[in-house]
N, C-alpha and C positions, 0 to 999 in steps of 0.2 A: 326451325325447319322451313325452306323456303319453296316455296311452288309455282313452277311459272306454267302458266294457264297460255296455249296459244288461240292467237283470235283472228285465224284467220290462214287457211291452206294459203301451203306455199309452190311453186310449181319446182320439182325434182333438180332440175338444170338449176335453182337459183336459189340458195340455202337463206340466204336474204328477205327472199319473194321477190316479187315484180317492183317495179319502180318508176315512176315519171322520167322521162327521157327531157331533158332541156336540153342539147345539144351544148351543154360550155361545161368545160373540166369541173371535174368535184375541186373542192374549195378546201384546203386543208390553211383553218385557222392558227394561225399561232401565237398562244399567249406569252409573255414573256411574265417569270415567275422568279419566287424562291420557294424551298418550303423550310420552314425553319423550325428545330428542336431545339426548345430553350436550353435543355440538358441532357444527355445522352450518352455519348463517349468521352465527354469533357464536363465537366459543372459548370453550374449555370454561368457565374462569372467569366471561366473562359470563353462561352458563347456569346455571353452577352459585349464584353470587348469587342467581337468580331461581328455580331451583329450590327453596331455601331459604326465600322468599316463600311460595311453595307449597304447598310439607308446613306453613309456617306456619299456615295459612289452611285448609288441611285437617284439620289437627288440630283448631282451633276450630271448625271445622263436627261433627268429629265428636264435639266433646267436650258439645255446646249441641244436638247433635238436630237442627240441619237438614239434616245426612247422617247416612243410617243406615248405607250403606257405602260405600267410595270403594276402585279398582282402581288401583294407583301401579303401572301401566304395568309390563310382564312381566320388568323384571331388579330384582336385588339393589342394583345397582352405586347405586342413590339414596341406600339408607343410606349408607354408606360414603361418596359426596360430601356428605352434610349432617350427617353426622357428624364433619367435617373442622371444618367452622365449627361448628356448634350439636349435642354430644354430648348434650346435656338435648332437644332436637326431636327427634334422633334415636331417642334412649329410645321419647318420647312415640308415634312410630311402632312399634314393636315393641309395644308397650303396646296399641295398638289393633289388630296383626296379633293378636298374643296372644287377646283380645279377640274375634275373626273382624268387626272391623269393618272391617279393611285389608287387601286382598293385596294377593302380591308374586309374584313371578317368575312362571313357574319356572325363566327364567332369570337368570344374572347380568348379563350383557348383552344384549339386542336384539342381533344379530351377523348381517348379514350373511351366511345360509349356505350361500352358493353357495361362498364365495371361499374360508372358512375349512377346514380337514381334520376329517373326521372326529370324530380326536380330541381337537382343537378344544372341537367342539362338545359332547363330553364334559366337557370338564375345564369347560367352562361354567356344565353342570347339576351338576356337583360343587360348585363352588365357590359356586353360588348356596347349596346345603345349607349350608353351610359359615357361611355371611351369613346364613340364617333365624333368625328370633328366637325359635325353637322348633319344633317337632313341630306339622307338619301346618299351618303357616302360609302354607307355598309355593302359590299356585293351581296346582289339579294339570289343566291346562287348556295342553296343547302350544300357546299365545299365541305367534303370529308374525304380527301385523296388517299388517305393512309391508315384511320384508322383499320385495327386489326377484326374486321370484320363488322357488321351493321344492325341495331338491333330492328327486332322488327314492328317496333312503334316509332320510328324515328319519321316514319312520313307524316303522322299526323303530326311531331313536335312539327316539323318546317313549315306547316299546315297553318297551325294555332299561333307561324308568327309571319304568314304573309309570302312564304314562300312556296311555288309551286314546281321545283325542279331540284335537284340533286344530283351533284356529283360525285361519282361511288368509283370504286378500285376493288379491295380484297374483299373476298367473297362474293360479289355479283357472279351473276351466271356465265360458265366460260361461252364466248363465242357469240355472245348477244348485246349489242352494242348499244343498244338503245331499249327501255321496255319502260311501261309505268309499273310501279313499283306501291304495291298495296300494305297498308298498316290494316290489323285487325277488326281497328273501327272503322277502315273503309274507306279512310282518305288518301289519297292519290298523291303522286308529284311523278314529272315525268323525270325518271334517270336517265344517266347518260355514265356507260360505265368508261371509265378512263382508260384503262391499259399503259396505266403509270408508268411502270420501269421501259417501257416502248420506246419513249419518248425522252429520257431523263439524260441532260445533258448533252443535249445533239450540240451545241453550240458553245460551251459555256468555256473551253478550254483554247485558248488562240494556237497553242501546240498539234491540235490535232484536225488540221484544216484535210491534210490529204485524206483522212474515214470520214471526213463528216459528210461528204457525196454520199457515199456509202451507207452510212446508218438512216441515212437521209430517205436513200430507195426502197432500204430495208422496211423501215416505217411506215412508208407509203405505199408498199405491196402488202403491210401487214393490216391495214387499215382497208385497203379495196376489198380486201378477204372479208372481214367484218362487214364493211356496210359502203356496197361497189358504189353507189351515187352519191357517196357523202353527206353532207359535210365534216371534214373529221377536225380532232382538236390535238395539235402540239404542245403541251406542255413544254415550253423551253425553257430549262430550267433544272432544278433538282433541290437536294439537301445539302442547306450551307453556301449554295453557291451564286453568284452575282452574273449574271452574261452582261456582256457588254455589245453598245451598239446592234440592237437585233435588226431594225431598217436596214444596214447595210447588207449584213447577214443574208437576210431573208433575199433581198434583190441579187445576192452573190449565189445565192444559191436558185432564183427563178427558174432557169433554165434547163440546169438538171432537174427540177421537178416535172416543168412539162413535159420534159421526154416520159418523164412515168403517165401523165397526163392528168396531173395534179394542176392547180393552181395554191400558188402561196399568198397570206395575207394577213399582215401585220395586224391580232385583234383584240378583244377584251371576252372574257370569260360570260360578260350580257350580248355581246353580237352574237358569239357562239350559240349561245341556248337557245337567241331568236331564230336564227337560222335552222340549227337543229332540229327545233318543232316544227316551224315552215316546212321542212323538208318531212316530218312523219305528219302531218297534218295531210300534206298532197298523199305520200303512200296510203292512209287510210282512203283520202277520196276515191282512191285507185283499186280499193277494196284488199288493202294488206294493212290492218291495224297493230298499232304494236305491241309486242306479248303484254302480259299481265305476270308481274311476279308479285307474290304473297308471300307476307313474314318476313323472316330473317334472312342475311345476305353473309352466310359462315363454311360456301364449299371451298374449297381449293380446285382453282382455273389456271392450272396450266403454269409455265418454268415463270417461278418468280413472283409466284401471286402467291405469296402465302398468308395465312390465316395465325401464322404463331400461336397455337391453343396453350402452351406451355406457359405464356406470360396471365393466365386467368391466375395459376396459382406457384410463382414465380414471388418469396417475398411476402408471404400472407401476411404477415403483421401489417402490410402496408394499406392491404385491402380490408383487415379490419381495423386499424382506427380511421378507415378513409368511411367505412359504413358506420361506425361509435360517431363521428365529426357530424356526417349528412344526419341523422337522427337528432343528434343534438340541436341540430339548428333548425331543422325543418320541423320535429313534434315538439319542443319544448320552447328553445327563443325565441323564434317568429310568431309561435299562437299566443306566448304569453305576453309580447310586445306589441303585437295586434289589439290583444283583448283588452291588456292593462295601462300599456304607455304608446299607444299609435301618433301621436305629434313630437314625443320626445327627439327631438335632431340628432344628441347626444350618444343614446341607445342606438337610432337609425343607424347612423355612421359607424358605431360601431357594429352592427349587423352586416352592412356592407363590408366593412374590412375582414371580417369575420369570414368571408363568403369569397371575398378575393383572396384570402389565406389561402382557402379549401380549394379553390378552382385552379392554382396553381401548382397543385398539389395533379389535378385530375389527367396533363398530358400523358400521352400512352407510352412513352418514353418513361416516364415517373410513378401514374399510380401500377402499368405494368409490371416493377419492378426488373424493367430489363435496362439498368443505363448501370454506371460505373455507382461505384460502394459512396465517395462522396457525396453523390445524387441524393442518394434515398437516407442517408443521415439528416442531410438537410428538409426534406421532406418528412422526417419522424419530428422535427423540430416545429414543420408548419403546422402539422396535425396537433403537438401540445397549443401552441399560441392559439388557434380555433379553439381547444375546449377551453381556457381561457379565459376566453371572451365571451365563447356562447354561458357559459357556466355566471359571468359576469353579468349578462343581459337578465337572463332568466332570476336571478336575485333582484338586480335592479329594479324590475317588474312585475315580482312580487312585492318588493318593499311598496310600490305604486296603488297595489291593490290593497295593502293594509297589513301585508304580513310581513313581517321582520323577521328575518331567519340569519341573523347576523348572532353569533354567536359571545356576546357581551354582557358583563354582568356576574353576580355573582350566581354560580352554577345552580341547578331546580335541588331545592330539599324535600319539599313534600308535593309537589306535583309537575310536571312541566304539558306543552299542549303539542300536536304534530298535527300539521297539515298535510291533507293528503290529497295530490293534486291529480284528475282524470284526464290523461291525454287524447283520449279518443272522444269521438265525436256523440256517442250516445251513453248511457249509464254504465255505468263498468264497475266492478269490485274485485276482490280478490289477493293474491300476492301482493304484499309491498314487503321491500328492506328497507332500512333507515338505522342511523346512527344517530344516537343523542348523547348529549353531556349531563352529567348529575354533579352534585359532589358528592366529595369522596366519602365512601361509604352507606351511601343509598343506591336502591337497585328498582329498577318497576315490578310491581305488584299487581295490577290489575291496570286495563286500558277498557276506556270503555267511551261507544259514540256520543251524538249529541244527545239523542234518546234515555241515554241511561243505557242502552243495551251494553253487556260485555264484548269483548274484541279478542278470540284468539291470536295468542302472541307466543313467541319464542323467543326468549333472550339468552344473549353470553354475552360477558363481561371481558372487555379485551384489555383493560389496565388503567390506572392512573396514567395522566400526563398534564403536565402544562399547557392549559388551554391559551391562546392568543387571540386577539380582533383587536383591530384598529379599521378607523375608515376618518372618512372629511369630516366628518361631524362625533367622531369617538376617539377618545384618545387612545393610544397602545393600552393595551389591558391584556395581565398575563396570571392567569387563576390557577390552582390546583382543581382537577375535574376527572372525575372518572368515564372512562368510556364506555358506552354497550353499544351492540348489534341488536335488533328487534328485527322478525320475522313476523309480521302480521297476515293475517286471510281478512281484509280491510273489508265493512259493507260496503253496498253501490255508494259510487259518487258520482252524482249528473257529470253527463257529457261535456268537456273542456270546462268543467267546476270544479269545486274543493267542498271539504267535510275536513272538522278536526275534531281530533281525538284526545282526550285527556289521559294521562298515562299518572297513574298515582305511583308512589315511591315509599319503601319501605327499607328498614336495614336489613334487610337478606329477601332473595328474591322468590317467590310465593312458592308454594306448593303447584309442580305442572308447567310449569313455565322452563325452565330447561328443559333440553334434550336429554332425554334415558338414552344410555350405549349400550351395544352388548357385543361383546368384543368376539364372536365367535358366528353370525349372522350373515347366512349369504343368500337370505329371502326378504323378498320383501313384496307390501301388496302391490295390485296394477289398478292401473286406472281402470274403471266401470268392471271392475272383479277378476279373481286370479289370483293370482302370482307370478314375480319374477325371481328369478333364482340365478348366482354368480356362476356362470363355467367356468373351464381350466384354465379358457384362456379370456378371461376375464367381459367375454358378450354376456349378455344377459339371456336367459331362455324366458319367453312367457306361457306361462298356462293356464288358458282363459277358462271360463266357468263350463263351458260346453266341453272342457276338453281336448279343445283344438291347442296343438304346441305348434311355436314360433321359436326357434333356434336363432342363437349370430345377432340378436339387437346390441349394435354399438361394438359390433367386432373393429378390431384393428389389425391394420394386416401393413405389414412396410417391405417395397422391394425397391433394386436399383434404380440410379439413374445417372446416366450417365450422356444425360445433354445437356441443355444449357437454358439461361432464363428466356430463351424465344419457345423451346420444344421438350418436352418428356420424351424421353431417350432409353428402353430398358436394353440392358447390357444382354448381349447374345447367350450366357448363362447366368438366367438371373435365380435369385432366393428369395424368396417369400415367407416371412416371417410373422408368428401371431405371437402375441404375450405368453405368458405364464401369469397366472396367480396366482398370488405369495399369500396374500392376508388379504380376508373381508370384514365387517363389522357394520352394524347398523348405526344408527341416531335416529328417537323415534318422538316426537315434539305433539302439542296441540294444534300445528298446523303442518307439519312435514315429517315424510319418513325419506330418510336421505341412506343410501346403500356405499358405503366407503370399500373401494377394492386396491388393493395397492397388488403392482402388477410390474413384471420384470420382459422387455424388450430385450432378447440378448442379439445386435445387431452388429456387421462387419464393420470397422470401422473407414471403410470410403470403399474407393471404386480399386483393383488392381491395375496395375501398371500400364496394361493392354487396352484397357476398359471392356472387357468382353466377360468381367464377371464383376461379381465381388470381393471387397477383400476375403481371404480365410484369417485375418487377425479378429475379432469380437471382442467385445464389451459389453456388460451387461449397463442398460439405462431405463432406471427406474421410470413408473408411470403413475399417476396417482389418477383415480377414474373414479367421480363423485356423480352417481343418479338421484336425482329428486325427484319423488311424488309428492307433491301437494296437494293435502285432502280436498278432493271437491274439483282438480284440476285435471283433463286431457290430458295434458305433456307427461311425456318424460322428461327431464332435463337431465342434460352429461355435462358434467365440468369436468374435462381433460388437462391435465397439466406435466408438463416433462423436462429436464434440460438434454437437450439436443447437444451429445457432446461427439456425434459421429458425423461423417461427411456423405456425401454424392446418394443421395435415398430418398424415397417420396413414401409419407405416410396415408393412410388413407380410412375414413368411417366407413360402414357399413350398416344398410336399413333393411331386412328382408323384409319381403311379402310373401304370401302363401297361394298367391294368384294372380301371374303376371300379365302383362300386354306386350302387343309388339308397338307400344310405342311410349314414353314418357313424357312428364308433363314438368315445366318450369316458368317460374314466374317471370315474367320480364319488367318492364316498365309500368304499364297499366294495362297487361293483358297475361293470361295466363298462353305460354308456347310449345305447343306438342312437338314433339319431338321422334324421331325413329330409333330404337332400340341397335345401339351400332356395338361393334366389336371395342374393345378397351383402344386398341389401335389397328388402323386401317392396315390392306397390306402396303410392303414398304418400296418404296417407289428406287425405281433403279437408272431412272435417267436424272442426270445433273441439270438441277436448281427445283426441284420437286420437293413435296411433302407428303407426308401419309396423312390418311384420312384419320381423324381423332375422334373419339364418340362423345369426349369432354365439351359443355357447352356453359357457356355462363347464366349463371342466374342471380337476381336481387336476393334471391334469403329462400328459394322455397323447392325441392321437388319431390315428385310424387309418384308411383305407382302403382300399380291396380287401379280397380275400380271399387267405387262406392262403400260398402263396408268390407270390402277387402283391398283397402287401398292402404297404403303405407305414407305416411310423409315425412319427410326432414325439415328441420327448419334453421337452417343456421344462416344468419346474416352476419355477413364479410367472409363469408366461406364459399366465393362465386362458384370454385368448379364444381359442378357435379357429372355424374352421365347414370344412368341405366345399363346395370350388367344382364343378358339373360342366365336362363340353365345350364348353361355349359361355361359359363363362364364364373359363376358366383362362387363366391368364396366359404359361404355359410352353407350351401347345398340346396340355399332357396329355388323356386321357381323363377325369381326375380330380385336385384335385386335397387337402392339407390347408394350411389359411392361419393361419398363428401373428401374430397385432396383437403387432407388439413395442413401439411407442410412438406413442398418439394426441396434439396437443400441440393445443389449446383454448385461448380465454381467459375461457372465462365460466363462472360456476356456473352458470345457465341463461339461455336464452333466450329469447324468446316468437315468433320469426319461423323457424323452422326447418321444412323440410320431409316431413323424417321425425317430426315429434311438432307436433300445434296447436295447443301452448299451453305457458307454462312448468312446470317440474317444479318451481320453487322461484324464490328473490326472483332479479329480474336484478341480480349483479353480477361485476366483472371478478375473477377471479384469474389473472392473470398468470403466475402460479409453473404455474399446469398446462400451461403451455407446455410445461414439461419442458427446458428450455436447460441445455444444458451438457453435460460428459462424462455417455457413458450405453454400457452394456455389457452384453450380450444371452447365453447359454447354450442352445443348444437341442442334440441329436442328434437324427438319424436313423437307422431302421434300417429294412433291406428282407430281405422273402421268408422263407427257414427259419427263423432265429431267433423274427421277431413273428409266423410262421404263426398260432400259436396263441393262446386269451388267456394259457396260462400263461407263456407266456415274452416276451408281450408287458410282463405285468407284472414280470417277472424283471429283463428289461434295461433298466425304468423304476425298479425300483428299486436296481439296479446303479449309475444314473446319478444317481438323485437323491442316494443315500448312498453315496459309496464310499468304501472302507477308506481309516482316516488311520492315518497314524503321527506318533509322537511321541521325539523325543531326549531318553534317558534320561539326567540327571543324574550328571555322572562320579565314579564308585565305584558307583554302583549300579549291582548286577545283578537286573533281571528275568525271572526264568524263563518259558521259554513255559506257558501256561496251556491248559487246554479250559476254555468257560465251564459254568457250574455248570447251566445250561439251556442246553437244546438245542433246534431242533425240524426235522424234515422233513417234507415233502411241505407244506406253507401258509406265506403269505406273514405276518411278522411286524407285526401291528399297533399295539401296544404292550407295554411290556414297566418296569410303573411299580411303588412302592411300595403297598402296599394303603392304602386312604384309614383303615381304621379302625386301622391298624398293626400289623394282622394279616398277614404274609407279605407277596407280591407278587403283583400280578397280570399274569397272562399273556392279551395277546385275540392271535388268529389269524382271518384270514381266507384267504377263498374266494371271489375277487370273481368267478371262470369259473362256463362253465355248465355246469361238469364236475366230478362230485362227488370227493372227494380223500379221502384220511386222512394224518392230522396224527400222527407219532410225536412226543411228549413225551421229552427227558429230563432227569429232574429227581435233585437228590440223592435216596440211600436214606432212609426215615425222613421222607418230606414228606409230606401232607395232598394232593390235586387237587381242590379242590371249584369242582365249575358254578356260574356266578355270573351274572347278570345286565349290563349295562352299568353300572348304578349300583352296582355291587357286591354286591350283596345277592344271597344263594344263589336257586337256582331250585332246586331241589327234587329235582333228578337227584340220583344214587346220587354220592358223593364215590371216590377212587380213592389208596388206601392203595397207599405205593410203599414193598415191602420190596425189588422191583430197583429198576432206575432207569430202564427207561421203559414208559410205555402208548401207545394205541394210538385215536386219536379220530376218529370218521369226522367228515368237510364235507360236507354236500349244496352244490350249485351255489350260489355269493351268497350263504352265510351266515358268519356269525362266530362266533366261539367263545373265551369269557372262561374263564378258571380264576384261583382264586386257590391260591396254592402256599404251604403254609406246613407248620409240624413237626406230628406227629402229637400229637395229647393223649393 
C-alpha cells in the first residue's frame, strides 16, 4: 500500500504548485528507445531473430549519424542473445556503449519484481555488471518502464547499488509526475513517473507521418497538465520496434512543437534526470517540495496503466518452482559454497550459470505466466537445468567439507550415518525428511545423536530398486538397494552447521517407528492444545483448550473465470463451489499425526458459450488434502493435491481469524507491507482501457491477519497471490479472513471483452496450456496466535517452513564429524550468505524486516576482516571490524539490512 505524503500547499489555480518562471519553453526531451520482450507473443527465438534485425539497424544508424544515441532497453541480457548469433554485432554494440552512444541496463533483465526475491533482484544488478562492456556504460537510471507494478523496497535496492533516481509507469500515483519515492528503511530515490503508453510510438512508423503532428500535440498538452514548466521526457519508441533517424524527426517536427510552446531535443535518459531534478530542486527553493510517496506503487492510474493483478497467479506452477529454484540457490548453494569451496572457479561458474538460468526465467512476460504456451515450456525446462546445478553445487561442497553423500558402494547392513545440515543462521532442530538406501532387507531401528541421545523417527519403506552412481573418479556402479522415507524431530544443529546421526538397521523395522492408521479418524490434536476435527467440506474446525471454535481452516472454495492470464475475470453468473468429504483417516507416528481427507470438487467443466456463467456440464475431481502436526511444531501443514481436469476456474485457500483488522499484512522483500482490506474486486470500470481495482496483492510467502494472539497467518511460498477478505465477504463466516489463489486456469493471453479491464493487455490469442490440466500440488501452513503474535516470529516460522533442515546419507565408510558452522549469527533473519562477487571473502546480508530494532551477533573465525558493504558490494564507508575473538555485535534499526563482507585481515 502506497502513501503519498504531500510537503508542501499548493495554490488552487495550480494543481502543480507554483514554479520558477525562466522565461524559455519547457524542454520536452526525447529519448530514442526500444523496449524489448525476449518472449511474449512469439518464443524466445522468434524474438531473438528480430532482435538481431535490430541492434542491426541500430548500429547503422549510429554509425551514419542519424542517431546520435539510442537506449537498448534496461537489461544486459540483449548482448548475450545477439551475441549468440552475431559475436561481430555484438562487439559493435559495446563499441558504441563504450563510446556513450548506447546504453544498457542497469539491469540484466526487465524482471518482473513483484514475483521475484529480493535477492533475486540482486543477483540481477550483479550480473548486469558483469555483461557491461565497461566502466560506467550501465544507465545508472533505476529503468523499470513496464513492470506490472513496484514493490516497495525497490528504493533501497537502487540505493545499495548507487542509484538515486527511478523511472516508474504502472502503479505510480495518477497525476503526479514527479515525487520521491520512499522504501520502508527510508531510502529515497527521486522518481519520475513515465506515462509510458503517452508517448509509444509517436515516430516509429514512416506510414503514419500525417497523425504524428497530432499525437505529437496530444502529448504535449498531456504533459503541461502534469508538470506545466517541465521538463518532460519522450520515450520514442515502444515494444519491438526500431525508429529510425530521430534528428531528423525531431527537427521535422520543431515547429509544430513550438506552436504548443514546447521545445524539442534530441536526449539521453542521464540529461533528462539532470534536468529533471534541476528543475524540483529550484520548485523546492520556491517552497513547493516534491510529494513524498511510501511503499508500493500497485494503483491503477487512469486509461491504459494497468497493474494486470491476474498475472500474480496466472500459471502457479511457474511461480513455484521459480520460489523452490530462488531457495535452492540462495539458502543452500551459495552458503554451502561460501562456507566450503569459496575459490573453487569450477563451482563459482557454475553458480553463475545457475543464476543466469533463473534470471531468465524472471522477465514479467515469463515468470508472469502471461506470454504464449511455448514460452513457459521452455521456461519449466530452465527451472529443471537450475535445480541441476544448484543440487550439483550443494553435493560438490559438501564433498569439500568431508561429506560424501554420493551414493556408492555396497548398500548400509548394519548401520549407515545422515548428516543433518542447518540452514539458518542460529541453532535450529526439528523436522527433517530424508531418504536412504539399505540393502535389501534391512530397515532402521533406532537413530540416535552424537551423544548417545535417541532421535524420534518415522519410517516407510518405499521398495527395492537398482541403485546407480557413477562420477569422475567412480566407476558406474548399479546395486540392489532398498529404499526408506525417515521422518525425524532432529536435535539443535548450530547455525549454518551439521550434526550426524547414526541410524542402526535391523531386519524388520522396531517397534513405534511406523505410523499407526486408523482408517475412520477425523480428529486430530492442534498445536499448543485442542483439536482439529474434518468438516463436510473437507476445512478443518479448531477447538482450543479455552473453548474458543475457529471454523473454515484450509477451506477450498472454486469459482469462474472467465478472463485471461493479465486479469481475474468472474462471469456475470458465477458458482461457487466447496468440496465434499468422502473419506478421512489418521497416521499417528513418534513424530507426526498427519489427518488424510480425500474430498470430491464436483466442478463445471469450463466457461458457457456466452462466458456469462458456467458450464451446467460437471465432473466430479478428486482432491486429496494432507494436514500435519508435528509434535512440538506451530504449523499446520496442508499438502493439497488434484488433477485439474476442467477448464476457465480459479481455485482458492482459506485462513480464518476470529478478530479481524481493517488492514492486512504481507511480506515483501525485506519489510513486512500493510495493506487495506479491499473488496475481492473493485467496482468495474465502464470506460475503455480501464481496470478494476483488485484487493489481490503479491507477497514472498507470508500473510497475516489480526493481531497478536488473535492473528492468523499463511505461509505459503510460490503462492504470491493473496488479499484479505472482510465479514461480508468470507467464505467461512469469519470475521476475517486470508485467501491464497492456488490455481487460476484461463485460456487466452488476452482478451478484449472482459469486465474487470476494457480493453486488451496484448494480441488475442488462445493458450491452452494456461488451463493448467493435469496433476497439480499445492504447500501452504498455517499458524495461529503466540507463535505469529509477533513479526519476529511470524517470520521465524516462515522461514522454518520455507527451509527446513535436510539431511543427507552419508557414503558408507565415510565418517562425518558434526561441525559448528564457521559463521554464525543471532538475533536477524539470514538473507544471504554468497561468495564475494570480486573474490574477496563472502558476503554476509542480514535483515530486519520488524518494526523492532534488534542486534545481530556475528560469529566469524579469528583473524577475519567485517567490512560494511553496500548491496553491490562495494564498501560504504563505516569503520571495518577486525576479529581477534570471534564475534561482534551489530545493531538493526526496524526494516533495515545489513551487508558485511568477511574476509582475512591484510
Amino acid at each position: 500500500m502506497s502513501t503519498t505524503i504531500p510537503s508542501g500547499p499548493a495554490p488552487a489555480s495550480d494543481p502543480e504548485g507554483p514554479a520558477p518562471r525562466t522565461g524559455t519553453a519547457p524542454v520536452c526531451h526525447v529519448v530514442t528507445h526500444v523496449h524489448w520482450d525476449r518472449e511474449w507473443y512469439r518464443p524466445f527465438e522468434a524474438f531473438r531473430a528480430r532482435l538481431v534485425e535490430l541492434a542491426s539497424r541500430v548500429c547503422a544508424e549510429l554509425d551514419d549519424g542519424r542517431m546520435t544515441s539510442f537506449h537498448l532497453d534496461g537489461q544486459t541480457i540483449v548482448l548475450a542473445d545477439v551475441e549468440a548469433l552475431r559475436p561481430d554485432l555484438a562487439e559493435r554494440l559495446r563499441e558504441h556503449a563504450r563510446a556513450g552512444r548506447l546504453t544498457l541496463g542497469p539491469w540484466h533483465v526487465l524482471a518482473d519484481n513483484q514475483l521475484v526475491s529480493g535477492e533475486n533482484l540482486i543477483r540481477n544488478l550483479l550480473t548486469a555488471r558483469r555483461w557491461a562492456p565497461g566502466a560506467g556504460t550501465l544507465a545508472g537510471v533505476g529503468y523499470s518502464p513496464d513492470a506490472f507494478g513496484h514493490p516497495a523496497d525497490l528504493p533501497r535496492l537502487l540505493r545499495g547499488f548507487g542509484m538515486d533516481t527511478a523511472l516508474v509507469w504502472r502503479g505510480a500515483p495518477d497525476g503526479v509526475a514527479r515525487f520521491r519515492w520512499r522504501s520502508p528503511d527510508g531510502s529515497e530515490v527521486f522518481a519520475v513517473n513515465q506515462g509510458y503508453h503517452g508517448a509509444e510510438v509517436l515516430w516509429a512508423d514512416d506510414s503514419d507521418d500525417s497523425t504524428a503532428a497530432e499525437r505529437l500535440k496530444a502529448f504535449l498538452a498531456t504533459e503541461h497538465a502534469r508538470l506545466p514548466e517541465g521538463p518532460w521526457l519522450l520515450m520514442n519508441g515502444g515494444d519491438h520496434l526500431a525508429p529510425s533517424g530521430p534528428g531528423a524527426r525531431i527537427r521535422e517536427a520543431a515547429d509544430g512543437a513550438a506552436a504548443t510552446g514546447a521545445a524539442l531535443r534530441e536526449s539521453t535518459l542521464e540529461e533528462f534526470f539532470g534536468a529533471a531534478r534541476a528543475a524540483a530542486d529550484a520548485r523546492t527553493a520556491h517552497g513547493d517540495p516534491l510529494p513524498v510517496v511510501e511503499g508500493e506503487l500497485r494503483e491503477p492510474a487512469g486509461y491504459l496503466t494497468f497493474i494486470l493483478p491476474g498475472t500474480l497467479s496466472a500459471r502457479t506452477h511457474l511461480k513455484q518452482a521459480n520460489a523452490a529454484a530462488q531457495n535452492l540457490l540462495e539458502r543452500w548453494a551459495e552458503p554451502a559454497l561460501a562456507l566450503h569451496a569459496p575459490h573453487d572457479p569450477t563451482l563459482r561458474a557454475d553458480l553463475d550459470h545457475a543464476w543466469e538460468l533463473l534470471l531468465r526465467n524472471a522477465p514479467h512476460d515469463s515468470l508472469c505466466g502471461c506470454s504464449v504456451d511455448e514460452v513457459h515450456r521452455e521456461n519449466a525446462v530452465r527451472f529443471e537445468r537450475v535445480h541441476q546445478l544448484g543440487e550439483h553445487i550443494v553435493s560438490r561442497a559438501l564433498l569439500a567439507a568431508g561429506l560424501d553423500v554420493r551414493a556408492y558402494g555396497d548398500p548400509a547392513h548394519d548401520h549407515t550415518d545422515l548428516a543433518v545440515l542447518n540452514p539458518h543462521p542460529g541453532s535450529a532442530g526439528g523436522l527433517v525428511e530424508a531418504e536412504i538406501l539399505t540393502a535389501p532387507g534391512r530397515h532402521p531401528v533406532e537413530i540416535t545423536a552424537p551423544d548417545g541421545t535417541p532421535v524420534p523417527f518415522e519410517t516407510e519403506t518405499l521398495g527395492i530398486e537398482t541403485a546407480f552412481e557413477a562420477d569422475l573418479d567412480l566407476l558406474p556402479d548399479s546395486r540392489p538397494a532398498l529404499r526408506h522415507r525417515l521422518f525425524l524431530n532432529a536435535p539443535p544443529v548450530p547455525g549454518l552447521g551439521r550434526t550426524v546421526l547414526r541410524v542402526q538397521l535391523g531386519d524388520t523395522p522396531a517397534e513405534g517407528t511406523t505410523a499407526r492408521t486408523d482408517d475412520r479418524a477425523a480428529t486430530i490434536p492442534a498445536p499448543g492444545g485442542g483439536r482439529l476435527s474434518a468438516a463436510d467440506d473437507a476445512s478443518l474446525t479448531l477447538t482450543r483448550a479455552d473453548g474458543t471454535v475457529l471454523p473454515g481452516l484450509g477451506l477450498l472454495t472454486d469459482g469462474g473465470d472467465s478472463g485471461d492470464t493479465y486479469n481475474y475475470d468472474p462471469p456475470l453468473n458465477d458458482t461457487v463451489i466447496t468440496p465434499r468429504l468422502v473419506a478421512s483417516r489418521s497416521r499417528t507416528s513418534a513424530v507426526r499425526t498427519v489427518l488424510e481427507l480425500d474430498a470430491v470438487l464436483d466442478l463445471p467443466v469450463g466457461i458457457a458459450p456466452d462466458r456469462k456463467s458456467r458450464s451446467g456440464r460437471t465432473t466430479a475431481v478428486p482432491v486429496r488434502i494432507e494436514v500435519a502436526h508435528w509434535h512440538g511444531d506451530a504449523l499446520l501443514r496442508w499438502h493439497i493435491s488434484l488433477d485439474n481436469t476442467v477448464r476457465d476456474h480459479r481455485l482458492r485457500f482459506h485462513a480464518p481469524t476470529l478478530r479481524g483488522e481493517d488492514t492486512w499484512t504481507g511480506d515483501g522483500h525485506w519489510s513486512l507491507v500493510e495493506r487495506p482490506v479491499r473488496p475481492d474486486l473493485g467496482p468495474l470500470p465502464t470506460e475503455r482501457g480501464h481496470e478494476a481495482v483488485c484487493g489481490s496483492a503479491p507477497v514472498q510467502g507470508i500473510g497475516a491477519v489480526g493481531r497478536g494472539k488473535e492473528r492468523t497467518a499463511v505461509i505459503a511460498p510460490g503462492l504470491p497471490e493473496m488479499r484479505a477478505l472482510a465479514a461480508t465477504e468470507t467464505a467461512t463466516g469469519a470475521d476475517q479472513e486470508i485467501v491464497v489463489t492456488l490455481l487460476r486456469s484461463v485460456g487466452w493471453l488476452s482478451r478484449f471483452d472482459l469486465r474487470s479491464r476494457t480493453t486488451g493487455a496484448g494480441p488475442m490469442l488462445e493458450t491452452p496450456e494456461a488451463q493448467c490440466q493435469g496433476p497439480r500440488t499445492f504447500d501452504l501452513a498455517i499458524a495461529l496466535g503466540e507463535p505469529v503474535a509477533t513479526d519476529t516470529g511470524l517470520f521465524r516460522q516462515a522461514a522454518d517452513f520455507r527451509t527446513p533442515l535436510r539431511a543427507w546419507q552419508l557414503r558408507p565408510g565415510t565418517t562425518g564429524q558434526p561441525a559448528p558452522g564457521a559463521i554464525r549469527v543471532d538475533g536477524a533473519l539470514l538473507a544471504a550468505l554468497k561468495p564475494a562477487e570480486n573474490g574477496d571473502g563472502v558476503i554476509l546480508r542480514l535483515a530486519n524486516p520488524t518494526s523492532e530494532a534488534c542486534e545481530a551477533r556475528v560469529h566469524a573465525p579469528a583473524g577475519t576482516l567485517l567490512t560494511p558493504v553496500r548491496l553491490d558490494e562495494e564498501p560504504t564507508g563505516q569503520e571495518a571490524v577486525r576479529h581477534g575473538a570471534t564475534q561482534s555485535d551489530w545493531p538493526l534499526a526496524p526494516l533495515t539490512t545489513l551487508t558485511l563482507r568477511i574476509g582475512k585481515q591484510s
